[in-house]
N, C-alpha and C positions, 0 to 999 in steps of 0.2 A: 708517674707524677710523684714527686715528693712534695709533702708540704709539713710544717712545722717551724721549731727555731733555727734561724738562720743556723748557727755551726751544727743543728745536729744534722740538718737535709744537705747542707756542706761536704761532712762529714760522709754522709751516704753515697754522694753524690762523687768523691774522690775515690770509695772505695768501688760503686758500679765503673767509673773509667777503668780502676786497673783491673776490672772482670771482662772489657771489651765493650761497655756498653756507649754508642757517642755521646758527646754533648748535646747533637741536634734531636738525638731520641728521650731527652731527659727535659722534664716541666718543672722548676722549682718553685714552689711559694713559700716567701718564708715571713716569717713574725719581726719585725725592723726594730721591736722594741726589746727584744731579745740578748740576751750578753752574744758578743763577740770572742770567738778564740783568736788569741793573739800569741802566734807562733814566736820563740823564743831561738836566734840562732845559735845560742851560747852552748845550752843545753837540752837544744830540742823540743823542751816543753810547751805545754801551749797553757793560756793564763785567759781565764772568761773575764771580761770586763765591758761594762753598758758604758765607756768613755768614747768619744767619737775621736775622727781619727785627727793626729796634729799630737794630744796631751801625751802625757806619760802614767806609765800601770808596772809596778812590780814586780818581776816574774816569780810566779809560787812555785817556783821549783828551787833555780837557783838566787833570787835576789836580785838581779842582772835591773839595772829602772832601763823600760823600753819606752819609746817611742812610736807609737799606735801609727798604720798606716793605712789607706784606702786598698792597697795591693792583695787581693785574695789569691792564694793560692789553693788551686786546683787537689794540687797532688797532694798536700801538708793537709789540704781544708782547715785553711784557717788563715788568716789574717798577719802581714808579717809584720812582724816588730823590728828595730836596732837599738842598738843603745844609743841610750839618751846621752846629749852632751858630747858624744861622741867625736864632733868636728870642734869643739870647744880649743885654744891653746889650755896645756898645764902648765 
């Protein structure tokens, strides 16, 4: 059982998989009020932000304004971003 803030039992939780542990063997409880890591494709990064998913949050790495998404990623643990504005015409 893991319990705590959402990315950090995330976080634990992606690194028990690449140890062989399954999913079906793993309990997660986690805190909903908690910041969200929000993975960055550009630069890898991940960026915590209490924004729900739809807005946009600035990656604190490189700059890059994402795109906050409902899509958790397992393996990243963490929440995937794009760039915003992205489908926009220049």
């Amino acid at each position: 059982m893991l319990a705590g803030p959402t990315s950090d039992i995330r976080a634990a939780a992606a690194v028990a998989a690449e140890c062989g542990i399954q999913q079906e063997e793993m309990t997660l409880l986690s805190e909903e009020s908690a910041p969200r890591a929000i993975y960055c494709p550009h630069c890898h990064a991940t960026t915590p932000t209490l924004r729900v998913a739809g807005s946009e949050v600035k990656c604190k790495s490189c700059g890059t304004n994402l795109t906050t998404t409902d899509h958790f990623s397992r393996r990243m643990g963490a929440y995937l971003g794009y760039q915003a504005n992205v489908e926009e015409a220049s």
